[in-house]
Backbone as a printed PyTorch tensor [residue, N CA C, xyz], in Angstrom:
tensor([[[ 91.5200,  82.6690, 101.5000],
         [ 91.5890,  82.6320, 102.9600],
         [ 91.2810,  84.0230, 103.5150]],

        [[ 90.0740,  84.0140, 104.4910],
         [ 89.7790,  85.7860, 105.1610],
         [ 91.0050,  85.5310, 106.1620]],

        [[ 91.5340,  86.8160, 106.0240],
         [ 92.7970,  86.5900, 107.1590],
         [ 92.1480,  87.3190, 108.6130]],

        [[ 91.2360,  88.1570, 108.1690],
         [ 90.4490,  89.1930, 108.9660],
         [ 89.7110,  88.1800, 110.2040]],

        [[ 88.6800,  86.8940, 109.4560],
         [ 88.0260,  86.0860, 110.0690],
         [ 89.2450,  85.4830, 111.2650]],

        [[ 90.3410,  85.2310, 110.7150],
         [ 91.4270,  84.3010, 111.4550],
         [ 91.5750,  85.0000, 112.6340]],

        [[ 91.7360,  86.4200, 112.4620],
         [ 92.5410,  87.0860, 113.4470],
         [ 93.5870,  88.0760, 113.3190]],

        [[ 93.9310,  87.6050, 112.2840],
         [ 95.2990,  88.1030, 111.9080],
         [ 95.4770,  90.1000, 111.7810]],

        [[ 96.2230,  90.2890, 112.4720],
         [ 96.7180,  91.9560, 112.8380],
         [ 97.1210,  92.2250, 111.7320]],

        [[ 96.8640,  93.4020, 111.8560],
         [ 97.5980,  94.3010, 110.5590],
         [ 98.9970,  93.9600, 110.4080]],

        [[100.1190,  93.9160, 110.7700],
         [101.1270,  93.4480, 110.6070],
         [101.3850,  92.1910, 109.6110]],

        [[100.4730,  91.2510, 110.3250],
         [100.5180,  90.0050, 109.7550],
         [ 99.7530,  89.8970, 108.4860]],

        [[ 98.8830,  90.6970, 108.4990],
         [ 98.3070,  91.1610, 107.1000],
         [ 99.3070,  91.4750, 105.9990]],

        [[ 99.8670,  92.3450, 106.7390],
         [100.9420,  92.8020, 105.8360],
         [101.6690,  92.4500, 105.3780]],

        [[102.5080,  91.1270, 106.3910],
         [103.2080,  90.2430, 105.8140],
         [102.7020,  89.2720, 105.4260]],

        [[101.3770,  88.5740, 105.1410],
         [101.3320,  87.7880, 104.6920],
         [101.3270,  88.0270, 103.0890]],

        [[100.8770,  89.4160, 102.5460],
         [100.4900,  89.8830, 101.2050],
         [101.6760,  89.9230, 100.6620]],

        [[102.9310,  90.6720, 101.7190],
         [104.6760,  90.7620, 100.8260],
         [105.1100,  89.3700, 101.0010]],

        [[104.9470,  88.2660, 101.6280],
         [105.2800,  86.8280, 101.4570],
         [104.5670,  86.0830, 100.3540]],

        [[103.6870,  86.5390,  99.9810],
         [102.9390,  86.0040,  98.7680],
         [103.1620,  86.4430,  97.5750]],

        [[103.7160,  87.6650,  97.2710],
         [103.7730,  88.3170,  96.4210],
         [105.3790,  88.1640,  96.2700]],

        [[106.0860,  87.8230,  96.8890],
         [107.7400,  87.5490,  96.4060],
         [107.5760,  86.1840,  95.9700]],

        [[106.8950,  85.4510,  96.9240],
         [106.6910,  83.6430,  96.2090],
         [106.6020,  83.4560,  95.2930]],

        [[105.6060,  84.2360,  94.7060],
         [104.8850,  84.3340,  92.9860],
         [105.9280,  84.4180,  92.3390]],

        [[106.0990,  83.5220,  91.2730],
         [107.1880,  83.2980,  90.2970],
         [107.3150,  84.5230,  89.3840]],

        [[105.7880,  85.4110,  88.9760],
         [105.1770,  86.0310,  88.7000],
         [105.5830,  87.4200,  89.0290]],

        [[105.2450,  87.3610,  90.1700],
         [106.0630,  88.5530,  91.1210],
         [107.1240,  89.5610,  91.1290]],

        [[107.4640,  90.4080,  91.7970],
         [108.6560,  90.8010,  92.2130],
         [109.3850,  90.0620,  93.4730]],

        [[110.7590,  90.5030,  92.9950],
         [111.7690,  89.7920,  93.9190],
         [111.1220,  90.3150,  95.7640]],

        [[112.1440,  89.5580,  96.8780],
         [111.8800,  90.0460,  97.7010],
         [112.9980,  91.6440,  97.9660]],

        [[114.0110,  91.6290,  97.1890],
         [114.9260,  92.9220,  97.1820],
         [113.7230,  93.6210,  96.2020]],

        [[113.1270,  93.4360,  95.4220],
         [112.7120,  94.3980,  94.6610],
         [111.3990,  95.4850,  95.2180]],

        [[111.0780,  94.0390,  96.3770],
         [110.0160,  95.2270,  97.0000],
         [110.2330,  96.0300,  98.3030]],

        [[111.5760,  95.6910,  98.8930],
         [112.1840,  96.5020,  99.7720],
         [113.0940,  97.3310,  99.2660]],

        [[113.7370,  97.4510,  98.5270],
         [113.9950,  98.6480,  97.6840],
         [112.9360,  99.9290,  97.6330]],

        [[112.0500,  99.5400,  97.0110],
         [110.7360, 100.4040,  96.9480],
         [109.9440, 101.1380,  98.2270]],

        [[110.0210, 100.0240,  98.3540],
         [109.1890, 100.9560, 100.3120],
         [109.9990, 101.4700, 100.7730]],

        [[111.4950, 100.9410, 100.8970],
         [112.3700, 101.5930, 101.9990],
         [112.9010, 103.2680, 101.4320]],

        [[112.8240, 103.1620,  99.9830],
         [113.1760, 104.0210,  99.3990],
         [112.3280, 105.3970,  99.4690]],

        [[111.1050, 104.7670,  99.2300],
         [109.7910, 106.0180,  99.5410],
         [110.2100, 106.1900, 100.5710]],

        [[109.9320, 105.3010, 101.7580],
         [110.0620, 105.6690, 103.3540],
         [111.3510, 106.5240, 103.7850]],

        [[112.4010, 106.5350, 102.9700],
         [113.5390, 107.5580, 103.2350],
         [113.1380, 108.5520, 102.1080]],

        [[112.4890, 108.5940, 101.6460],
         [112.2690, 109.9800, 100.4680],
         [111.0410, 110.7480, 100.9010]],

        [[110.5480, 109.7340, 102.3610],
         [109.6100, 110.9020, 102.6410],
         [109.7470, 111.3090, 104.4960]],

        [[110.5990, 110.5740, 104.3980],
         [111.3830, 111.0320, 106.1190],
         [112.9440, 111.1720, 106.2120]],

        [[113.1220, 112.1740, 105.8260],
         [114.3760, 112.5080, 105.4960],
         [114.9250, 112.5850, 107.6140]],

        [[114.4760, 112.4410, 107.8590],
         [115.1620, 112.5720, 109.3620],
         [115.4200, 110.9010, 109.6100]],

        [[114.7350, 110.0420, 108.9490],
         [115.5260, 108.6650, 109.3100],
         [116.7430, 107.9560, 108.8860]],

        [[117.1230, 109.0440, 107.6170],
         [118.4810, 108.7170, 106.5930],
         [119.4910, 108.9300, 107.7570]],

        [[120.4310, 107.3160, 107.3120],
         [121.4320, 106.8620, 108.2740],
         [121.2560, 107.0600, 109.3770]],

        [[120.2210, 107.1740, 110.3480],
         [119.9040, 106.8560, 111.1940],
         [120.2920, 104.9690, 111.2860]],

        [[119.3540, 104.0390, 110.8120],
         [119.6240, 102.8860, 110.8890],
         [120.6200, 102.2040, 110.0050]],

        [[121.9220, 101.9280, 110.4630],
         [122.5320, 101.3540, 109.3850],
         [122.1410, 100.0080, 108.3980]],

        [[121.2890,  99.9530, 108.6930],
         [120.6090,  98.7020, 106.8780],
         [119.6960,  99.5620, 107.0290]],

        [[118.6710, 100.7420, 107.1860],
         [118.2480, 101.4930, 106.4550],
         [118.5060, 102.7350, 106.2750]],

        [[120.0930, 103.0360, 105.9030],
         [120.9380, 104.0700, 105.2610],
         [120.3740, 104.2550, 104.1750]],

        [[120.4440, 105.2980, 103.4310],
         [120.4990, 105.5780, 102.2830],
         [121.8010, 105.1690, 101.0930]],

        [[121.4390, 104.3710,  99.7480],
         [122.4730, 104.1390,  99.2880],
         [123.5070, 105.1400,  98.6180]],

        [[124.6080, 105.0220,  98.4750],
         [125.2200, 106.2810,  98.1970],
         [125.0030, 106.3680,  96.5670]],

        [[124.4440, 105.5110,  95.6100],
         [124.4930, 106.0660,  94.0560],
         [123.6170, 104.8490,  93.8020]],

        [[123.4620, 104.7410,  92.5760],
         [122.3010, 103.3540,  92.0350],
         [123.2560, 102.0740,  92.1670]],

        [[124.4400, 102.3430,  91.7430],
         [125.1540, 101.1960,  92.3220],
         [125.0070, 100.2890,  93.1070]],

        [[124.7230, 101.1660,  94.5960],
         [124.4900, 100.8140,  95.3530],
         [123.4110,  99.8950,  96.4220]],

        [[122.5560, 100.5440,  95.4660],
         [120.8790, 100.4440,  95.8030],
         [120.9570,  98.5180,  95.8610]],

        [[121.4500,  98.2730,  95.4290],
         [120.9240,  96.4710,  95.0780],
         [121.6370,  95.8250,  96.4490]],

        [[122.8030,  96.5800,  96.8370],
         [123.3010,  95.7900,  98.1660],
         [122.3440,  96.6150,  99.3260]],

        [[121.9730,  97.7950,  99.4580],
         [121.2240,  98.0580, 100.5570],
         [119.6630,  97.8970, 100.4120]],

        [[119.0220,  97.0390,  99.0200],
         [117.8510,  96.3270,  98.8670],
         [117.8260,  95.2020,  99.8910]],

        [[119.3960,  94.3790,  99.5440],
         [119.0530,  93.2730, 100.1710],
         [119.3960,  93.1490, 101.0290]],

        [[119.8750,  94.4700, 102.1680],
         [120.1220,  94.7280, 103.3340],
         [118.9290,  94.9640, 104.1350]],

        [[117.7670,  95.8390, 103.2360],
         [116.7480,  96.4670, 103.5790],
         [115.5340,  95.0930, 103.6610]],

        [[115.6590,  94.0220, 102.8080],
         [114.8100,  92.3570, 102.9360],
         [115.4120,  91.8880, 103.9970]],

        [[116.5350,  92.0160, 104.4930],
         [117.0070,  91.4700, 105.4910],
         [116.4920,  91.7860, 107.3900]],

        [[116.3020,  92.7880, 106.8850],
         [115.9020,  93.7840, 108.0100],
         [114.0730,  93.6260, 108.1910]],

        [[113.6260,  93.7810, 106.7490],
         [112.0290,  93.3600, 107.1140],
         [111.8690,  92.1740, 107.6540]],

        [[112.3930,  91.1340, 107.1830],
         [111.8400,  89.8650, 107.3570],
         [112.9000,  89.5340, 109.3240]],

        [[113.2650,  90.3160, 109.8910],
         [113.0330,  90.5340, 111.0360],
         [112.2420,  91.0830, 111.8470]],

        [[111.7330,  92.4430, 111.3690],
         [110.3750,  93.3200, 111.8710],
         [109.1710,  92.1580, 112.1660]],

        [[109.0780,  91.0400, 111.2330],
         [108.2460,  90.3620, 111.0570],
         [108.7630,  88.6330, 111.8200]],

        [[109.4720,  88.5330, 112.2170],
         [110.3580,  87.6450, 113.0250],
         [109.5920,  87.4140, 114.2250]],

        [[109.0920,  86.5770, 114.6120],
         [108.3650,  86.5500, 116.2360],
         [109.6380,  85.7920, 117.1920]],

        [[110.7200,  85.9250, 116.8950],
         [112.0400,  85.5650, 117.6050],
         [112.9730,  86.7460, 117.5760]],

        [[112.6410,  87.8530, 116.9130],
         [113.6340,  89.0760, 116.7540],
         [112.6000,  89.9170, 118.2160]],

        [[113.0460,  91.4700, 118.2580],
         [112.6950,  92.3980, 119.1110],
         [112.1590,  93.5090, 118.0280]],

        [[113.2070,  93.1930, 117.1600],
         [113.0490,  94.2760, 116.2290],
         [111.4270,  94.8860, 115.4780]],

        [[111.1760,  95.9600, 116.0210],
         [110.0250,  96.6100, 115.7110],
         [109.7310,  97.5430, 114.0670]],

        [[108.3790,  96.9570, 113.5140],
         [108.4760,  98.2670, 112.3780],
         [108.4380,  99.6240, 113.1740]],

        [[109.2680, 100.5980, 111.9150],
         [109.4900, 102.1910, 112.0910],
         [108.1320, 102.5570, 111.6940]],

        [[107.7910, 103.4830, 112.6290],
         [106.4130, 104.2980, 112.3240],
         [105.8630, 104.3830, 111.1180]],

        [[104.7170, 103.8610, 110.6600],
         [104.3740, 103.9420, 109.4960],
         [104.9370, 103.1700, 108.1090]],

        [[105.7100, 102.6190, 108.3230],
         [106.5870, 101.6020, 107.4410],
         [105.8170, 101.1840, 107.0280]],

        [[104.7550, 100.2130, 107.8330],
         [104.0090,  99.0380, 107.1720],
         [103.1680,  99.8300, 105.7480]],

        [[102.9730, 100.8410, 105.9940],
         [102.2880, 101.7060, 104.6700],
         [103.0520, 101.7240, 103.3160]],

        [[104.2220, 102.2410, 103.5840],
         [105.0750, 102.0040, 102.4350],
         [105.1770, 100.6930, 101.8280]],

        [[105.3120,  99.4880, 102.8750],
         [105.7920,  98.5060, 102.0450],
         [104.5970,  97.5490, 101.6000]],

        [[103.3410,  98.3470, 101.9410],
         [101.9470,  98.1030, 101.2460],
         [101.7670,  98.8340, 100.2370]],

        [[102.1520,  99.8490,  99.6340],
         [102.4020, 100.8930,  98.6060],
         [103.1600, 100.1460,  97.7820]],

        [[104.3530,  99.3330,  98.3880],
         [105.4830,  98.8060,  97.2140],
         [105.3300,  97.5430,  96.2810]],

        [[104.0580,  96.7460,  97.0670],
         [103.7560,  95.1840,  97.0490],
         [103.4940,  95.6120,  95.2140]],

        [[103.3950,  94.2310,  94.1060],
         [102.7980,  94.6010,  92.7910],
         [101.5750,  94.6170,  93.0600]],

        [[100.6840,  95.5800,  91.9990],
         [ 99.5140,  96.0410,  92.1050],
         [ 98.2920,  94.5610,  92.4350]],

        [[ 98.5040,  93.6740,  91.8480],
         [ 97.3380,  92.5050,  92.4890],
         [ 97.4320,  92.4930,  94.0820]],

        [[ 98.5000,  92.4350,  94.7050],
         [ 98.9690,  92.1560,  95.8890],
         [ 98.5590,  93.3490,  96.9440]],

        [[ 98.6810,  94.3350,  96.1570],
         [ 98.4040,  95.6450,  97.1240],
         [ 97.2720,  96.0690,  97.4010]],

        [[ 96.6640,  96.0580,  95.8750],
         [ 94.7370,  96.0960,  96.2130],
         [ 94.2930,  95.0260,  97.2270]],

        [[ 94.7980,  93.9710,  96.6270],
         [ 93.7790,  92.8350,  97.9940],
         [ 94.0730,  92.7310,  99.4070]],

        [[ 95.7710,  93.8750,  99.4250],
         [ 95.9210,  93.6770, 101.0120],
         [ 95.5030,  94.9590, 101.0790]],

        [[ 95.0550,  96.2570, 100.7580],
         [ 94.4000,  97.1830, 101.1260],
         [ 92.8750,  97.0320, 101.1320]],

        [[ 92.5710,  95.8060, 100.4170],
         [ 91.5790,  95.6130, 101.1730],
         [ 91.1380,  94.8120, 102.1350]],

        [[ 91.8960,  93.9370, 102.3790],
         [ 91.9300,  93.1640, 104.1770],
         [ 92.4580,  94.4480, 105.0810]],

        [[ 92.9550,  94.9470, 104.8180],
         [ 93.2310,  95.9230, 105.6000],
         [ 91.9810,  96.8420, 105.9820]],

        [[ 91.3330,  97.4110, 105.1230],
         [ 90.1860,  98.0830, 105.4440],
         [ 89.4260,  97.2050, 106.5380]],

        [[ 89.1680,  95.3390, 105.4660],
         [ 88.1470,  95.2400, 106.5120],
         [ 88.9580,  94.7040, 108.2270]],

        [[ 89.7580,  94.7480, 108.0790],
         [ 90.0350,  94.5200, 109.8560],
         [ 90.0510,  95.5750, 110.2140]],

        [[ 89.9670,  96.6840, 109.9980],
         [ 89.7300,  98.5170, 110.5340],
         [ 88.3810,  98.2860, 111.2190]],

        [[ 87.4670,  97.9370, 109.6640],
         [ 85.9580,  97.8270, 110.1350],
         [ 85.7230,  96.9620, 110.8640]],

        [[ 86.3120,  95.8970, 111.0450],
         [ 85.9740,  94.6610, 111.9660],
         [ 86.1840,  95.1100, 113.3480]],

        [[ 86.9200,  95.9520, 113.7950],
         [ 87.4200,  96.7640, 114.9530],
         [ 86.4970,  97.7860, 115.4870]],

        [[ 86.1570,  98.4210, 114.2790],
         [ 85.3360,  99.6410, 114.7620],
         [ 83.6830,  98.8230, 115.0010]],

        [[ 83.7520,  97.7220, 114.6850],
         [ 82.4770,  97.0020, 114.8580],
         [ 82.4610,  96.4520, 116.5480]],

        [[ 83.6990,  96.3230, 116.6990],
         [ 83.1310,  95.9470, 118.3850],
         [ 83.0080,  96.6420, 119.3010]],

        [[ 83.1850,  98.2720, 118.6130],
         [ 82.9560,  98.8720, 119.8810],
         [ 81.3650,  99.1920, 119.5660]],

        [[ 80.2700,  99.5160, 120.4150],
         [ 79.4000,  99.8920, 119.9190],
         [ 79.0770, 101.5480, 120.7540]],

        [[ 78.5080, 102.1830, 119.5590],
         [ 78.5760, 103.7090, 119.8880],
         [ 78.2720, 104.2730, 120.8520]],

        [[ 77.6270, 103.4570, 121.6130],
         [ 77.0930, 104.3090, 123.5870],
         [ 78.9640, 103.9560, 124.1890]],

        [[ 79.6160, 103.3550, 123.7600],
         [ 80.6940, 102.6740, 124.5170],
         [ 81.6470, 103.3920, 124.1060]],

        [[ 82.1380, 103.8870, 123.0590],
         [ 82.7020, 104.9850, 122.9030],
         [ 83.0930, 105.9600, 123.5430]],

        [[ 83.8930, 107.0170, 123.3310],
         [ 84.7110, 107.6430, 124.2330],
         [ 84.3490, 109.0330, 122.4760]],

        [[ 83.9900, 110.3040, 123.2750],
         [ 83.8970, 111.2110, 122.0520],
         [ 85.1620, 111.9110, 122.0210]],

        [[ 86.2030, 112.2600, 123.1440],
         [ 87.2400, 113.3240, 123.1970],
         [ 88.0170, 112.1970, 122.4120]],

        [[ 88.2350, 110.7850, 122.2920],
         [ 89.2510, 109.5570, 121.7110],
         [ 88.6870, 109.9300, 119.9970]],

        [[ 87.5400, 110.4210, 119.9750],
         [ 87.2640, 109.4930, 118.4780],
         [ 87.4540, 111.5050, 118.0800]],

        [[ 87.4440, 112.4180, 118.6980],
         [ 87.5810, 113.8690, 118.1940],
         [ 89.5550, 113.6240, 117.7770]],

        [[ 89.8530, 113.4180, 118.9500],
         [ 91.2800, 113.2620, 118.8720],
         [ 91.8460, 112.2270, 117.4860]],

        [[ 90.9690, 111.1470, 116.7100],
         [ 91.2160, 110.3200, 115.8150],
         [ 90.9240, 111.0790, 114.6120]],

        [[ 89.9710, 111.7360, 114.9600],
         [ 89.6500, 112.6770, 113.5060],
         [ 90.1420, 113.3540, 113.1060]],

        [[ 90.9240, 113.9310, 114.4100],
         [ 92.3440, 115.0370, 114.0020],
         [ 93.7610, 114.6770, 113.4230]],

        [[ 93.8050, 113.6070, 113.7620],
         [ 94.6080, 112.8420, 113.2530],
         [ 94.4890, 112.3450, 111.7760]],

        [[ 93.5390, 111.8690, 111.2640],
         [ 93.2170, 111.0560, 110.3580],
         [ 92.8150, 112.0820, 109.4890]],

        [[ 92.0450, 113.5040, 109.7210],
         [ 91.7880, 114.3680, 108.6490],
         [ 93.3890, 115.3590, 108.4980]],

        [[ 94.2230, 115.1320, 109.4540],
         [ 95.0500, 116.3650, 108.9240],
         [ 95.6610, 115.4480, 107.7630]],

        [[ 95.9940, 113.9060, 108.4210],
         [ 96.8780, 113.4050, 107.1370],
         [ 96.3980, 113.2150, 105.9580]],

        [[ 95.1980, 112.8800, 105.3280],
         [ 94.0000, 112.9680, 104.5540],
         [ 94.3550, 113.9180, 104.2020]],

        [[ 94.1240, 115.5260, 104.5610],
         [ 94.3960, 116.8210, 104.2940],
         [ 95.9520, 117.1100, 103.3270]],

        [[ 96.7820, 116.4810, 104.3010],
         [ 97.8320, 116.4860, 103.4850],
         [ 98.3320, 115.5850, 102.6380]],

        [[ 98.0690, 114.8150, 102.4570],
         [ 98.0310, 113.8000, 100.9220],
         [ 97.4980, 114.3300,  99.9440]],

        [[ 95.9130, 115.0520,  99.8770],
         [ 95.3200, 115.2490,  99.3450],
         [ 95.8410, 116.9610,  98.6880]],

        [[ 96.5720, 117.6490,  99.4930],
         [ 97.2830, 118.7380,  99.4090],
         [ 98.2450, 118.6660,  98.2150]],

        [[ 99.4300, 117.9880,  98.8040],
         [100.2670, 117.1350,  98.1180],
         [100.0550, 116.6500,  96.4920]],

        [[ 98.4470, 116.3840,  96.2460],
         [ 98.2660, 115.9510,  94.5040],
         [ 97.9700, 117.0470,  94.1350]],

        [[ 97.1550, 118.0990,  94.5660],
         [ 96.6980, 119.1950,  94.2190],
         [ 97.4450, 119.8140,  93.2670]],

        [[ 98.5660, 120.1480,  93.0880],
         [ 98.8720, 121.5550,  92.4810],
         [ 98.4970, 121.2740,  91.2410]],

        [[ 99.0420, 120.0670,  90.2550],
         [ 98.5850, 119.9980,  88.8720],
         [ 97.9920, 119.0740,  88.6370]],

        [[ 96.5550, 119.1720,  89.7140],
         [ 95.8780, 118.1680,  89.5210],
         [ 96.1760, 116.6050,  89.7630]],

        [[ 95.3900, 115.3600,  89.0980],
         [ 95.5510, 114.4090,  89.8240],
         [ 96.3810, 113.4100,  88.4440]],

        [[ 96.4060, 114.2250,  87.3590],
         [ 96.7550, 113.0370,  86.1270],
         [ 98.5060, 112.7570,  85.9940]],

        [[ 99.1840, 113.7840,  86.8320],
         [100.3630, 113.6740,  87.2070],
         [101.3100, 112.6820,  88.2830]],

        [[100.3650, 112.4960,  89.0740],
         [100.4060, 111.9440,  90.6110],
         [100.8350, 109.8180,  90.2530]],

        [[101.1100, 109.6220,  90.6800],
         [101.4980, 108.3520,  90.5410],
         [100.2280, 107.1740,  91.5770]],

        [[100.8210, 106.0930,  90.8630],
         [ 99.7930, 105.0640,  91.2790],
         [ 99.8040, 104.7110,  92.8200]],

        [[100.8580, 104.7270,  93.4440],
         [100.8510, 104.6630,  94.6740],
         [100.5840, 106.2100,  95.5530]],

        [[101.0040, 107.0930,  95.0440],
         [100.0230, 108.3130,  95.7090],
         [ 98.8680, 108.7110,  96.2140]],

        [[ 98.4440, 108.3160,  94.4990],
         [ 96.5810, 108.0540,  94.3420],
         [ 95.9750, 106.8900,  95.8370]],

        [[ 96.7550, 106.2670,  96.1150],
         [ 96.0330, 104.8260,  96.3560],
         [ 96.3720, 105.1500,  97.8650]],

        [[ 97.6230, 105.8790,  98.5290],
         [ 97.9370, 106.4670,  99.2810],
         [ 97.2290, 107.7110, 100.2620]],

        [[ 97.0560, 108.3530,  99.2040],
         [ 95.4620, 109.3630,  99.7760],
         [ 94.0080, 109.0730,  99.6680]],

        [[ 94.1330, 107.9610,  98.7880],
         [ 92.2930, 107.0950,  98.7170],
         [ 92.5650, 107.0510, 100.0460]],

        [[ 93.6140, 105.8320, 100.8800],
         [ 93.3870, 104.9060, 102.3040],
         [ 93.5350, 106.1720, 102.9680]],

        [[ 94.0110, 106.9980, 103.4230],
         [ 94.1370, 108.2730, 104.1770],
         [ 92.9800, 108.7550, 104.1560]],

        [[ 92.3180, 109.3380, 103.6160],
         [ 91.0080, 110.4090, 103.3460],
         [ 89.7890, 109.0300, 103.6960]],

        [[ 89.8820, 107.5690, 103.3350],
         [ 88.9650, 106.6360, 103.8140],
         [ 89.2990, 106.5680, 105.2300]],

        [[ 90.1480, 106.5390, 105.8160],
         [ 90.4750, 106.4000, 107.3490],
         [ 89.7770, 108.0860, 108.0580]],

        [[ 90.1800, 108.6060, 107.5000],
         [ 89.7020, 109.8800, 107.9440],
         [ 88.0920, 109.9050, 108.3970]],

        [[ 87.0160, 109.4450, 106.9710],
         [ 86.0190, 109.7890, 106.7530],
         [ 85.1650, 108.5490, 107.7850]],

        [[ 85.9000, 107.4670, 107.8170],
         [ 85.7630, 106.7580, 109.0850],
         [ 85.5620, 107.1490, 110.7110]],

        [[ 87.2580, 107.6570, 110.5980],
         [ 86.8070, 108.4820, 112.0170],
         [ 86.1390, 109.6760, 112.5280]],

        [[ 85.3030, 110.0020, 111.6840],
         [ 84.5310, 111.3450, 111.3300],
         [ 83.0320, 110.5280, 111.8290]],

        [[ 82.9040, 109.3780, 111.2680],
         [ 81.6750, 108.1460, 110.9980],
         [ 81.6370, 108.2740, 112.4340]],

        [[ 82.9270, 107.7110, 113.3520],
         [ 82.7460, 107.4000, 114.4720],
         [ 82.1620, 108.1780, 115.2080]],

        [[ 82.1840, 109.5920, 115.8240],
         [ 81.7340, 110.5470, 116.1290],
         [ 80.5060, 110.4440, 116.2360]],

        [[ 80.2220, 110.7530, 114.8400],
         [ 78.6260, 110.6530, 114.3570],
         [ 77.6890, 109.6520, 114.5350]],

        [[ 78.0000, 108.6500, 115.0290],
         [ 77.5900, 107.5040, 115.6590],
         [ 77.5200, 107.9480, 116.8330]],

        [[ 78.1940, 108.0970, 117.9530],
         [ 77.9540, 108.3080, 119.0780],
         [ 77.2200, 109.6090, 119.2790]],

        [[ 77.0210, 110.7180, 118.5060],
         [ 76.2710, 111.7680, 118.3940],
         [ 74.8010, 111.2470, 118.0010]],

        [[ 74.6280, 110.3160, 117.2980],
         [ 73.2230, 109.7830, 116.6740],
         [ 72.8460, 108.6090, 118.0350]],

        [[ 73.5690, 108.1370, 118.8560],
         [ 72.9850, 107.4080, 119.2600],
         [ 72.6280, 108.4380, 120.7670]],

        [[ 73.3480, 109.4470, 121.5580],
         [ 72.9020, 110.4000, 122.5500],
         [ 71.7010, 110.8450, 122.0180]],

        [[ 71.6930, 111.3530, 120.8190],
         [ 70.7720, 111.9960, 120.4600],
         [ 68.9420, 111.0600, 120.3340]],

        [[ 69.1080, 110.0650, 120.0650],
         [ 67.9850, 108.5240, 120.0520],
         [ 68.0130, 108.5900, 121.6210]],

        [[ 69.0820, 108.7910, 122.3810],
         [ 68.2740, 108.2180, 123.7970],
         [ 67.6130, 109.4960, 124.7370]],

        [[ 67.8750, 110.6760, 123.7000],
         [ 66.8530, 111.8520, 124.1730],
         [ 65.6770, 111.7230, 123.1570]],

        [[ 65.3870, 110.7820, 122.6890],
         [ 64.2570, 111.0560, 121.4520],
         [ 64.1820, 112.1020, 120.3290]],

        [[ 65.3220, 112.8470, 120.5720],
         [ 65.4770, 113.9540, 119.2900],
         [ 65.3110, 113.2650, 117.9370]],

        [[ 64.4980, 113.4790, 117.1990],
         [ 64.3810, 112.9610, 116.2430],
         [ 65.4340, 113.6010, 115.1110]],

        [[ 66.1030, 112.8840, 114.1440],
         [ 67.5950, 112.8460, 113.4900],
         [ 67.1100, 113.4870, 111.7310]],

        [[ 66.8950, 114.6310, 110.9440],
         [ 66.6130, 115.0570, 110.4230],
         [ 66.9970, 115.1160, 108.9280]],

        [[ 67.3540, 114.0320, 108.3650],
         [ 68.6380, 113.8640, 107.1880],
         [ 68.3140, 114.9140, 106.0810]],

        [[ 68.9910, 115.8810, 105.6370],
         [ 69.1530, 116.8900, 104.6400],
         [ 70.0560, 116.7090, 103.2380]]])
């Protein structure tokens, strides 16, 4: 099923890949993959710990299995079209990082293509250049710093969700870099400057 063709938002992307991937008998649990995301997502935003009480930090490993299934409890509201309750900034990344590896490649790649399916309707005279400068800044610093982040001893150290973490970062980046350059190639065609590839 293209979920992209359907319609379906990134969100729903998202959940449709962690609803498929707990179903699977095959699979991981649904605590097993909110454990994981929520866990990165507090190990890499230390300003959201106990902030939300079901996404506290657990106090020892003990613990971890009752605030897993505190933390499934809580997604499968984010994703609720009867709740209010909103994902936390950037969440949906983590718990695309956490999905098992069949599940994560194929929703990182519906994910790409509804990016591209997006950037396809705008077309480059229609564009806005200070929006797509402002996206690049965005998208290359975080790129920048992922890519920072594997650096010191190289990349054979770095873990599978890292790697896969700064691939989609540095691809989003090099995207909104694309965008630019599109609207620079197409000003440039309606002065007849001819475009010089080196």
């Amino acid at each position: 099923m293209d979920l992209v063709s359907l319609g379906y938002s990134y969100s729903r992307i998202i959940h449709d890949y962690y609803v498929r991937n707990w179903k699977d008998d095959r699979g991981s649990s649904k605590t097993a993959i909110a454990g994981r995301a929520v866990s990165a997502y507090l190990e890499d935003t230390d300003i959201q710990k106990n902030v939300d009480a079901v996404f506290r930090s657990p106090t020892d490993s003990s613990d971890l299995e009752e605030c897993s299934k505190a933390w499934a409890h809580q997604i499968d509201k984010f994703f609720s079209p009867y709740e209010t309750v909103k994902l936390p900034y950037s969440f949906g990344d983590y718990l695309v990082m956490a999905l098992d590896e069949e599940y994560r490649k194929s929703c990182l790649v519906a994910l790409d293509l509804k990016r591209k399916s997006i950037i396809r309707q705008v077309a480059p005279h229609q564009g806005d250049i200070l929006a797509s400068v402002q996206m690049a800044i965005k998208e290359t610093s975080e790129a920048i710093a992922h890519l920072v982040a594997l650096a010191p001893n190289g990349l054979q150290d770095d873990s599978d969700q890292d790697l896969l973490r700064a691939r989609q970062e540095t691809m989003e980046a090099i995207s909104s870099l694309q965008d630019g350059l599109s609207q620079l190639d197409y000003e440039l065609s309606n002065r007849n400057i001819e475009i010089v590839e080196e």
